[in-house]
VEXDREN-2710 file (C-alpha; in Angstrom, 1 decimal):
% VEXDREN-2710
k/r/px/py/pz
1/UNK/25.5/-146.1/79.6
2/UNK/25.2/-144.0/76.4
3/UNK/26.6/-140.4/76.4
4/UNK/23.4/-138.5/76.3
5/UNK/22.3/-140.2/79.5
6/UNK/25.2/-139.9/81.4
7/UNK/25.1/-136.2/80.5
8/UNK/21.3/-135.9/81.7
9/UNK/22.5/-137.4/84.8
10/UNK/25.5/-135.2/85.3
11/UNK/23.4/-132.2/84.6
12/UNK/20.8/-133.4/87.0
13/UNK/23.3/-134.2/89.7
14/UNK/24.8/-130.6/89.3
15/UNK/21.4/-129.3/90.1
16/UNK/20.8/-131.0/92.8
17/UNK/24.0/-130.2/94.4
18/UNK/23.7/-126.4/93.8
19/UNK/20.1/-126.4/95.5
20/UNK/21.3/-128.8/98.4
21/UNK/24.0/-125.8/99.2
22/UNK/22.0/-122.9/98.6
23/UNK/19.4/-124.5/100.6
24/UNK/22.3/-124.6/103.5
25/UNK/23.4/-121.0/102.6
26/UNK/20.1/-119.3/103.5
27/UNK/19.2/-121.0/106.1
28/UNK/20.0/-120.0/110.1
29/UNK/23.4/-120.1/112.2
30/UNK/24.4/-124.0/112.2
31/UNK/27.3/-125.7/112.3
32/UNK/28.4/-124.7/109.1
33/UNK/27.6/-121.0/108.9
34/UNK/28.6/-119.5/112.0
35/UNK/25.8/-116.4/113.1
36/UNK/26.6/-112.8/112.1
37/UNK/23.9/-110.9/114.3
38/UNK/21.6/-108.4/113.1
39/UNK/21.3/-107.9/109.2
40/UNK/21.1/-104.3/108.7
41/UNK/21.0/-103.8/105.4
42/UNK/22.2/-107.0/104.4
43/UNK/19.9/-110.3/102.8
44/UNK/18.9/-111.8/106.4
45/UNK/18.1/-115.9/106.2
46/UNK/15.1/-117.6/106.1
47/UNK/15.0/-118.6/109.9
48/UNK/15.2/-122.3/109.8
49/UNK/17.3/-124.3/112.4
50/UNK/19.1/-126.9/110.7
51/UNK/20.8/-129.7/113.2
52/UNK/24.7/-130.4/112.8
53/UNK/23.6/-133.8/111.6
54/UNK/21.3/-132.4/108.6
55/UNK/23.7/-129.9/107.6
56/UNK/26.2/-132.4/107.9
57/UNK/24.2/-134.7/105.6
58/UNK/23.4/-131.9/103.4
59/UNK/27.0/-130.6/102.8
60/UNK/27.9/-134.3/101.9
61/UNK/25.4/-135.0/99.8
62/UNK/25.8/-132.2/97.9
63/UNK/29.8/-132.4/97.1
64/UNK/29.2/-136.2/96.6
65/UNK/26.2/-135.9/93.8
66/UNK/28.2/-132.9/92.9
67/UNK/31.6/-134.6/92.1
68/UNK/29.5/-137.4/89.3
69/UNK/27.7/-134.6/88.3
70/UNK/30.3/-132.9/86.7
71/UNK/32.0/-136.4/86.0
72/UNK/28.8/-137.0/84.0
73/UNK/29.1/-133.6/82.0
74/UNK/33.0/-134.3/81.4
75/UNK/32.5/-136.7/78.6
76/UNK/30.5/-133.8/76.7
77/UNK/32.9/-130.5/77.9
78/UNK/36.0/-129.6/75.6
79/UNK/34.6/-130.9/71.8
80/UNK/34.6/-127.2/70.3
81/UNK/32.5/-124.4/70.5
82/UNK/29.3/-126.1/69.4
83/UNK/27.0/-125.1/66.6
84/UNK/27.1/-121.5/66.0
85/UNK/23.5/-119.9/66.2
86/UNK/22.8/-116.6/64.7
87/UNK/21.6/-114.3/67.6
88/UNK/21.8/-110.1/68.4
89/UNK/24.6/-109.7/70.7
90/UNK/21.8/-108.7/73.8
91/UNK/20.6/-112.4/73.2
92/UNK/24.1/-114.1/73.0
93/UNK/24.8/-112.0/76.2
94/UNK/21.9/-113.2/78.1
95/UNK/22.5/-117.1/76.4
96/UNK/25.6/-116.8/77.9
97/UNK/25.4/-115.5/80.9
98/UNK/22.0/-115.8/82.4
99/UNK/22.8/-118.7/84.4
100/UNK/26.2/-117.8/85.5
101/UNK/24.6/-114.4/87.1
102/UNK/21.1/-115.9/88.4
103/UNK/24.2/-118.6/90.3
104/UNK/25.4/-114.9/91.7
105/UNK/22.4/-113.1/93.0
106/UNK/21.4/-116.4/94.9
107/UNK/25.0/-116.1/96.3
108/UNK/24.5/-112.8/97.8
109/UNK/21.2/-113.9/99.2
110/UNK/23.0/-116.4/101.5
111/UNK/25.5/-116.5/104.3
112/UNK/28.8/-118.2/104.2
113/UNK/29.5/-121.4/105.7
114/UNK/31.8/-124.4/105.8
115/UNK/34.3/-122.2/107.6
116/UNK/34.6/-119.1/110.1
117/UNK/37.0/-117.7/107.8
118/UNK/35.0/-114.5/106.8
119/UNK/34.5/-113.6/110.3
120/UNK/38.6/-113.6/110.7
121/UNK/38.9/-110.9/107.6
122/UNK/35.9/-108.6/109.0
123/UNK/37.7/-108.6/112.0
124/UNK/41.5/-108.0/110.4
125/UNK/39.6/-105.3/107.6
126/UNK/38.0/-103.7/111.4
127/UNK/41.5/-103.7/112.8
128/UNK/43.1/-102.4/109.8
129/UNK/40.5/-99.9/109.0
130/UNK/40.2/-98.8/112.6
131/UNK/44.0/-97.5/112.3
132/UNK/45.3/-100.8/114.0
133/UNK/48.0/-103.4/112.9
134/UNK/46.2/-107.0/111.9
135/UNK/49.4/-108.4/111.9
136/UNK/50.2/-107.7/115.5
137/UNK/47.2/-107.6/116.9
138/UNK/45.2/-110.7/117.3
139/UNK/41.4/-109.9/117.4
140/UNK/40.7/-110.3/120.8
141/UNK/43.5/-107.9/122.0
142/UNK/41.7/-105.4/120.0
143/UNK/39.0/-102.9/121.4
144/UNK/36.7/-105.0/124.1
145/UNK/33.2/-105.8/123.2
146/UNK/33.6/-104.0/119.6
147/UNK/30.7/-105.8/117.2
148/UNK/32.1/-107.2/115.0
149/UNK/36.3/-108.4/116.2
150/UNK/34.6/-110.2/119.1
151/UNK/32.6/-112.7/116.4
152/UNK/35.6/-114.3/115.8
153/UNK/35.4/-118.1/116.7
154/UNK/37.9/-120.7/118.1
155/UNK/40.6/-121.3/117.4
156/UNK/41.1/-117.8/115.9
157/UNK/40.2/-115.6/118.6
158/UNK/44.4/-115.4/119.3
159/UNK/45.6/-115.3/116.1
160/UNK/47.0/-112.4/114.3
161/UNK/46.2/-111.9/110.0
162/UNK/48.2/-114.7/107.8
163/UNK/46.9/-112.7/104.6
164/UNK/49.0/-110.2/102.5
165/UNK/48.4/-106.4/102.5
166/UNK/46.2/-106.3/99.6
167/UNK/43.9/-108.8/100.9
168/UNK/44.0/-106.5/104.4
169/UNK/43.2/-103.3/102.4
170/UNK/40.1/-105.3/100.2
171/UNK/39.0/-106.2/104.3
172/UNK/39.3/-102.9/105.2
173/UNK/37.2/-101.2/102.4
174/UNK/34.8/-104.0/103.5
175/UNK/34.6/-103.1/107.2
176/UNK/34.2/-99.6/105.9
177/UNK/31.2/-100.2/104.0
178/UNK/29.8/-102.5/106.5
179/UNK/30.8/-100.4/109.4
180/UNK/29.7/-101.8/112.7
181/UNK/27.5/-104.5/111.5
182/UNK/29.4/-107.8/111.0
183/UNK/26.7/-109.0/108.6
184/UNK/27.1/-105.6/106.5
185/UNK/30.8/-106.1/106.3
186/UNK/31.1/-110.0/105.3
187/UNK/28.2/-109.3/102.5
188/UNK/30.2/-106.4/101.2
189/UNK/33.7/-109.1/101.2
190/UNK/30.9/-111.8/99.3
191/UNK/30.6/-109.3/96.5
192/UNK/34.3/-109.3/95.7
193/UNK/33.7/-112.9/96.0
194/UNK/31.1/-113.5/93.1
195/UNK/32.6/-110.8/91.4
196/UNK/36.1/-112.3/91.2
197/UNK/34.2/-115.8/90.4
198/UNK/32.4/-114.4/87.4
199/UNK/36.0/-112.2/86.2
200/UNK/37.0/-115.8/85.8
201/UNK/34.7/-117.2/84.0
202/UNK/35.0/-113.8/81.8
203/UNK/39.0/-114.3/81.4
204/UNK/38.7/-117.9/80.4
205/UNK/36.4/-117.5/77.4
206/UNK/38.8/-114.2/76.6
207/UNK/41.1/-116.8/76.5
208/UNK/39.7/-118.5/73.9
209/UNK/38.5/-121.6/76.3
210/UNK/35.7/-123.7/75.2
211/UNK/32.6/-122.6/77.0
212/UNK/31.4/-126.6/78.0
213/UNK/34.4/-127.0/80.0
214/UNK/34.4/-123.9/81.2
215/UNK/31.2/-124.0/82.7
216/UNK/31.9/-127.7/83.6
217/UNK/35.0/-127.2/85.6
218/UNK/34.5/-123.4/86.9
219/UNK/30.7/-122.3/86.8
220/UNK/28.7/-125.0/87.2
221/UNK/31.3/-126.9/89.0
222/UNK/29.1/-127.3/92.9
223/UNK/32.5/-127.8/94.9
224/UNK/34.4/-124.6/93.3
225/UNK/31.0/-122.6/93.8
226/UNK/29.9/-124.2/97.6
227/UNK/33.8/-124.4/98.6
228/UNK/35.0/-120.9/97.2
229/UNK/31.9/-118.8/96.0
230/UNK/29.7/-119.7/99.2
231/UNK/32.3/-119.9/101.5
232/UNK/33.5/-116.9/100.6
233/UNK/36.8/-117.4/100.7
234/UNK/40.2/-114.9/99.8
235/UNK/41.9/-117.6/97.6
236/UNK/39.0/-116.9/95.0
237/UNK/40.0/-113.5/94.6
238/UNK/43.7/-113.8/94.6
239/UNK/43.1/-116.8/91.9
240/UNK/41.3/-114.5/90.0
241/UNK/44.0/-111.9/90.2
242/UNK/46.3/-114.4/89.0
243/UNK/44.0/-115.6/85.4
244/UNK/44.3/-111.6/84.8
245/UNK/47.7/-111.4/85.4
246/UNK/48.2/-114.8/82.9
247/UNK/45.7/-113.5/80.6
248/UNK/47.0/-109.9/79.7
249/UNK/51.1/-111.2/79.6
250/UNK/51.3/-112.0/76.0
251/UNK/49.5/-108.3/74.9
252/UNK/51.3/-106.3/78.0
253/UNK/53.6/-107.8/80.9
254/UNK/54.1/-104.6/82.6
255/UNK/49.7/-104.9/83.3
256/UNK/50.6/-108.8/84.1
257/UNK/52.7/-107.6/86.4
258/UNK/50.7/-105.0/88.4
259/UNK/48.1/-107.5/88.8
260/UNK/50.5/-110.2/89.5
261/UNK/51.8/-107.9/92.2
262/UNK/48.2/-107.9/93.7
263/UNK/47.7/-111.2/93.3
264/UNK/50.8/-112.5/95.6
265/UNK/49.9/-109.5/97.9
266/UNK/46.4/-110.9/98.7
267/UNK/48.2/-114.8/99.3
268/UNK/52.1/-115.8/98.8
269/UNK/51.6/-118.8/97.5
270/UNK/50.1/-116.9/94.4
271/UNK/54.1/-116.6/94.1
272/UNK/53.7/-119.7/91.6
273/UNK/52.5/-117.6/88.9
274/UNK/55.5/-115.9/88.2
275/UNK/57.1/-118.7/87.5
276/UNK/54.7/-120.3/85.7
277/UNK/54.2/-117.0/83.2
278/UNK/58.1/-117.1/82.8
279/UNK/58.6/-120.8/81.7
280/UNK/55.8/-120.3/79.0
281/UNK/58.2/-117.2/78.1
282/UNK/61.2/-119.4/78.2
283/UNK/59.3/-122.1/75.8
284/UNK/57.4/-119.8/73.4
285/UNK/59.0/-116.1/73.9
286/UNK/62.4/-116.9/74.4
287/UNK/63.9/-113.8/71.9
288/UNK/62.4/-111.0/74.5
289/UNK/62.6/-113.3/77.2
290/UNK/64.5/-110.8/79.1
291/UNK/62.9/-107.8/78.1
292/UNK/59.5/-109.4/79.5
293/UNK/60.7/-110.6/82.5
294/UNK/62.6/-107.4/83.6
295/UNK/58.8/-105.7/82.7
296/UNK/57.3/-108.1/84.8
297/UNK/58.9/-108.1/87.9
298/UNK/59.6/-104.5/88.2
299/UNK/55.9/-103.8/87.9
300/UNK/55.0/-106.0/90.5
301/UNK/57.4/-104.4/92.7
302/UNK/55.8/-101.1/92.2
303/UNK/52.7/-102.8/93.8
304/UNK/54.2/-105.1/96.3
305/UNK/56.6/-103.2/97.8
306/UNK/54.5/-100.2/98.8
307/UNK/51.4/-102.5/99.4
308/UNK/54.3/-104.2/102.0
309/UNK/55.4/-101.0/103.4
310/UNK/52.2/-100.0/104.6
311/UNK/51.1/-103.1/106.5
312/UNK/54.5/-103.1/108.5
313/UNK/57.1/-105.4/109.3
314/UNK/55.0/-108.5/110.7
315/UNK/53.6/-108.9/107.4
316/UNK/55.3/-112.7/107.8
317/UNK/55.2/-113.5/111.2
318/UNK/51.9/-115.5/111.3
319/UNK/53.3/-117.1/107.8
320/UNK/56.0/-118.5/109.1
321/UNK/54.7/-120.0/112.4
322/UNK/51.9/-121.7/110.0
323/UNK/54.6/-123.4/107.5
324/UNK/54.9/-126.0/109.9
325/UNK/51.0/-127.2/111.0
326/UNK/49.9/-130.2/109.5
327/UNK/46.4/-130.5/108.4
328/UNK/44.1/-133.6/109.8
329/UNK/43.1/-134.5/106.2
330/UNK/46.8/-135.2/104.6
331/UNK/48.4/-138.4/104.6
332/UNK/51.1/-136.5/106.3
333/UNK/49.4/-136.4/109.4
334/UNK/49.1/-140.3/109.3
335/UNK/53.1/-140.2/109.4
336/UNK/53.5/-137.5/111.9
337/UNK/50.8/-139.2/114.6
338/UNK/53.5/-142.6/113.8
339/UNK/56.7/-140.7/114.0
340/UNK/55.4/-138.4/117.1
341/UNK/54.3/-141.2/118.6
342/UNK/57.3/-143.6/118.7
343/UNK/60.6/-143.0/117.7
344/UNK/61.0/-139.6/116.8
345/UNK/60.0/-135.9/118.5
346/UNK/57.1/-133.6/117.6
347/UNK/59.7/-130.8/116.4
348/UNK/61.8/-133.6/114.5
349/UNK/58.9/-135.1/112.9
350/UNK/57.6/-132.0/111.9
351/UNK/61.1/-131.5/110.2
352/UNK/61.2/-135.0/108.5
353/UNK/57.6/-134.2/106.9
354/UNK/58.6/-131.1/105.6
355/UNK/61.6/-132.3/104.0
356/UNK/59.5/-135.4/102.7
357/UNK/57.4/-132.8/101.5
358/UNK/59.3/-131.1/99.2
359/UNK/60.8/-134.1/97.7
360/UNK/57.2/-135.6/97.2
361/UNK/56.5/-131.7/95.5
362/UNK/59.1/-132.2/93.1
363/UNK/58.6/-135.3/92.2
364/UNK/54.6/-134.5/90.9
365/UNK/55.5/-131.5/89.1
366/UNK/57.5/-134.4/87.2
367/UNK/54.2/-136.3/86.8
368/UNK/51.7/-133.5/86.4
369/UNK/54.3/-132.0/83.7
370/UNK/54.0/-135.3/81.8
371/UNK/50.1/-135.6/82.3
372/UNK/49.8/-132.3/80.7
373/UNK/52.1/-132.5/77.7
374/UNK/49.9/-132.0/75.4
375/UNK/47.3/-129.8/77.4
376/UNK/47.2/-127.0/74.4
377/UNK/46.0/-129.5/71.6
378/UNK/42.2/-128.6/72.6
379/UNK/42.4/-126.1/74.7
380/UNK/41.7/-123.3/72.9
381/UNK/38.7/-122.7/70.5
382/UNK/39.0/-119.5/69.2
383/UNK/40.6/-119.0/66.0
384/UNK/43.0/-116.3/64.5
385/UNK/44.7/-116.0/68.3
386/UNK/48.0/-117.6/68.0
387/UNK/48.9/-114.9/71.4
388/UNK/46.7/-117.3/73.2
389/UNK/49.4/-120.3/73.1
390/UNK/51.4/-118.2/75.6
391/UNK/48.6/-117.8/77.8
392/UNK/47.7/-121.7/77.6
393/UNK/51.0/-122.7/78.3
394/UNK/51.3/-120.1/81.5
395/UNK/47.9/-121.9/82.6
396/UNK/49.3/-125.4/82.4
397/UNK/52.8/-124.5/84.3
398/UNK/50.2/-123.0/86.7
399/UNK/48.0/-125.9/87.1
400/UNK/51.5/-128.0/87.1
401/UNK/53.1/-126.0/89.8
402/UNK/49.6/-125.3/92.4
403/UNK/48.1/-128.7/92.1
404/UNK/51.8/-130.3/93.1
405/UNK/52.1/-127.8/95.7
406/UNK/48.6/-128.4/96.9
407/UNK/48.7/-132.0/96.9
408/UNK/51.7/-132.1/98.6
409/UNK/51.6/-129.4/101.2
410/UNK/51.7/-131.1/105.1
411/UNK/48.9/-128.2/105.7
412/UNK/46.0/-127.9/102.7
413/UNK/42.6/-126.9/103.2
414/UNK/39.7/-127.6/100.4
415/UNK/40.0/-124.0/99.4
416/UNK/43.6/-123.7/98.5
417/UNK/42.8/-126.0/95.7
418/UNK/41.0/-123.0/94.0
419/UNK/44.5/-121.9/92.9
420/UNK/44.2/-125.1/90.2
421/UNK/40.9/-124.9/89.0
422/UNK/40.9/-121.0/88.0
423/UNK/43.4/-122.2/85.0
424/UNK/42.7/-126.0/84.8
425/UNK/39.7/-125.2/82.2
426/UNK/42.3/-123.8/79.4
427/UNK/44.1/-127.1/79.4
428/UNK/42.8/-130.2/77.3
429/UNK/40.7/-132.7/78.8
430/UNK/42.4/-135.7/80.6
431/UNK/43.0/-138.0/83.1
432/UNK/43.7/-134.7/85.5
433/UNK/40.1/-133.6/85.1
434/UNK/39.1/-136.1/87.0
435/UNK/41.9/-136.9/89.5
436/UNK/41.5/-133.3/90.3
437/UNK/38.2/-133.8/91.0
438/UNK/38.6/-136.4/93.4
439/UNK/40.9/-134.3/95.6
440/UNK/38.4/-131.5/95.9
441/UNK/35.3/-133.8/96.4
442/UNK/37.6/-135.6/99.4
443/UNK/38.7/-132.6/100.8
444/UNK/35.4/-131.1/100.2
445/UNK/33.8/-134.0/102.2
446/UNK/36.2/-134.1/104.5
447/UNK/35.9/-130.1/106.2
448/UNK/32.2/-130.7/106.7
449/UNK/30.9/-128.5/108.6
450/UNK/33.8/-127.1/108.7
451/UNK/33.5/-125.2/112.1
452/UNK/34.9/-126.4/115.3
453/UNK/32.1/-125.5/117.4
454/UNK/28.1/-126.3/117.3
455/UNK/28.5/-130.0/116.8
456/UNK/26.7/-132.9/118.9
457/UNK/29.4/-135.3/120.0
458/UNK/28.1/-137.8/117.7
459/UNK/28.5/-135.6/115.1
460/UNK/31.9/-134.4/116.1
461/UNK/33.3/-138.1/116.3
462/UNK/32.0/-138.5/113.2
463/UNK/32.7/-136.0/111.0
464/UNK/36.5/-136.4/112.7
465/UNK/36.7/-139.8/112.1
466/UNK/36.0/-138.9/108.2
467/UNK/39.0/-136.3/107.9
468/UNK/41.2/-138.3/110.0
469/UNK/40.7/-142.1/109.0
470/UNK/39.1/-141.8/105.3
471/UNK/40.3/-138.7/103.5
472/UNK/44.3/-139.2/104.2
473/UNK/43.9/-142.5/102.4
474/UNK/41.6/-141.3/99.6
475/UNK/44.5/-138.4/99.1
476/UNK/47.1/-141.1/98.9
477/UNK/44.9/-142.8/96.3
478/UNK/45.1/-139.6/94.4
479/UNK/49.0/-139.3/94.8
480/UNK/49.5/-143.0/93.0
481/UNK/46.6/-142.5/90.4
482/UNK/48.4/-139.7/88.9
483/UNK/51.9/-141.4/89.2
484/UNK/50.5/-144.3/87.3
485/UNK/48.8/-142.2/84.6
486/UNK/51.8/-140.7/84.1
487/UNK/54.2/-143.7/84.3
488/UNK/51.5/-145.2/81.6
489/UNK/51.2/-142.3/79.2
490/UNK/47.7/-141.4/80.2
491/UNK/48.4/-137.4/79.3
492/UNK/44.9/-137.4/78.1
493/UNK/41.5/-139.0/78.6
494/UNK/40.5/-142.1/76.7
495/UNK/37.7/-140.9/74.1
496/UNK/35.3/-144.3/73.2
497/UNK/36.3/-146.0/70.2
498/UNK/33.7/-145.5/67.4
499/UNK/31.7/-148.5/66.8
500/UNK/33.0/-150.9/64.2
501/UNK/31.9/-150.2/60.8
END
């Protein structure tokens, strides 16, 4: 199949996808988009009922077409910036960016689905803003009947916030805005949302990434937009946070580390960053390596320390009791169901799989280190920004250090993956790309509808049977694909030979 058709195809595929979720996203309460009473002043839906199996059909179909549609535009994303055309700057604005913001406005006119999640940080913003502790109190201990705390679905109804202060404070300006209304307050959190996902695509072209592999990977990418944009989840704004805090080290690391401070207050895991920025210090800044690193740190301390003082001393209690859950999806919960089964305890198992865990961590930061040896040779397009090397080099530790965590972790959900793909785009194409890819199309696939209620028991069986039976395996696929790329020198993707002359 020649280039030019697999890219039609791609692009054609990627269309699809993106109407199949919108089409899920506006229309009423399902199985995937859990209802958020009146409207108010909020975009309402369009009022039709969509079964668990069709919305179940839908959601697949669209990460599935959605996966080879960007594996069809892959071939064509990271050759250069393209033929320059000679355009005012209104025009190259609106060549640039017309699509990107239509992609936002439909965004806002839908609801969120594939998760309950946005109910849990209406409720936690309610608690929070309502003078309350969201680390202590669980939403249905808070006040009885109140609108919008007792929307909060199974199995969350008990549990108490897992997310860091600043993510609490963005929920509570939320619940603010939206007051009473439940629908008013989760369209006020998607606006962050799309806002944080076009400040990314904004900070990668600062960053001097090509603008086909940007929109590739990170705009017109249907699982990032249907998984983070459309679910409306927190880790898109705390991976936002983290490009910033990447992007602005090499000009000013006490701004990287005020953002940086943000960033792991809204999730902890955004921890990774740090280290990330200071091992592309180590390699290409080594001379004020110290200098840097004392800026760093002590301005995100400034923000994390006071952010931590005000939410109280259980910022970490719903943390810790979640370090050791294993998700359905992993292949870790293949070996726990053996182990807890036969010869071992629940509570011992769950200690041999954490263990196993980090040791299988370690080992693909190894791997992903190798794959992406050579990740600055076409990463970046624009010229005369030798700063930028330091930036690509913070992105690829970054992509190193999430994707092994992420692959790894006993308890990973699709959109922790987000964490990867906010920097993957300033790294060279290879063999990553597309492992990548698989991961977030199987997990993807495997959290549809991604509620635990409003399912037939067909569906149900079904839809379990796929995260239980399919996706572990397909995630083990992933885990030796990449250690036999690397074992084999695949740091890069294999470009067609030119025809003989």
């Amino acid at each position: 199949m020649g280039a030019s058709v697999r890219t039609r195809l791609g692009t054609a595929g990627t269309a699809a996808s993106f109407v199949l979720l919108l089409l899920v996203g506006v229309a009423g309460p399902n199985a995937a988009r859990p209802g958020l009473g009146p409207r108010g002043w909020a975009p309402g839906d369009l009022g039709w009922h969509l079964t668990s199996a069709v919305v179940t059909g839908l959601l697949w179909a669209a990460y599935v077409v959605g996966a080879f549609g960007v594996l069809g535009r892959l071939r064509e994303a990271g050759r250069g910036p393209g033929t320059a055309v000679a355009v005012g700057r209104a025009a190259a604005f609106l060549r640039e960016w017309r699509v990107p913001l239509l992609l936002g406005v439909a965004a806002l006119l839908t609801a969120p689905f594939g998760s309950a999640d946005h109910t849990n940080y209406a409720a936690y913003g309610r608690i929070a803003a309502g003078g309350g502790d969201p680390y202590l109190t669980p939403p249905d201990r808070w006040a009885a009947g109140d609108p919008v705390t007792s929307r909060v679905e199974p199995p969350w109804t008990h549990t108490v916030s897992i997310y860091g202060p600043f993510a609490t404070a963005l929920q509570a300006l939320t619940s603010l805005v939206g007051g009473d209304n439940l629908r008013q307050t989760v369209w006020a959190w998607q606006v962050l949302v799309v806002v944080a996902w076009l400040a990314v695509r904004l900070l990668l072209r600062r960053a001097g990434a090509d603008r086909q592999r940007v929109d590739t990977l990170w705009t017109l990418n249907p699982l990032v937009f249907g998984i983070g944009v459309l679910g409306a989840h927190v880790d898109l704004v705390a991976g936002a946070l983290v490009l910033a805090a990447l992007v602005v080290a090499s000009r000013s690391p006490v701004v990287a580390g005020l953002v940086g401070g943000l960033a792991v207050s809204t999730k902890v895991t955004c921890g990774v960053a740090g280290v990330a920025l200071l091992l592309a210090w180590w390699v290409h800044e080594r001379g004020s390596f110290v200098r840097r690193t004392v800026q760093v740190v002590v301005a995100a301390l400034l923000v994390a320390v006071p952010l931590h003082v005000w939410a109280g001393p259980h910022v970490f209690d719903q943390l810790d009791r979640a370090r050791r859950s294993i998700s359905l999806a992993t292949p870790w919960r293949l070996l726990f169901e053996w182990l807890a089964g036969g010869p071992l305890a629940a509570s011992t198992a769950r200690t041999v799989i954490t263990a196993l865990s980090v040791v299988l961590a370690i080992g693909l930061v190894v791997v992903l280190t190798r794959l992406t040896r050579d990740s600055a040779a076409l990463a970046v397009t624009a010229p005369g920004q030798a700063h930028l090397v330091t930036t690509v080099a913070a992105a690829r530790w970054l992509v190193v250090l999430s994707a092994a965590y992420t692959l790894a972790a006993p308890y990973s959900l699709p959109w922790y993956d987000l964490l990867t793909w906010v920097a993957l785009p300033l790294l060279a194409p290879g063999v990553l790309d597309v492992a990548l890819l698989v991961r977030l199309a199987t997990m993807g696939v495997a959290y549809v509808p991604g509620r635990v209620v409003g399912m037939t028991p067909s569906v149900e069986r079904l839809t379990l049977g796929v995260r239980r039976r399919v996706a572990p395996w397909l995630v083990l696929g992933v885990w030796g694909w990449l250690s036999l790329a690397a074992s084999r020198g695949w740091s890069r993707r294999r470009e067609p030979r030119p025809p003989a002359p």
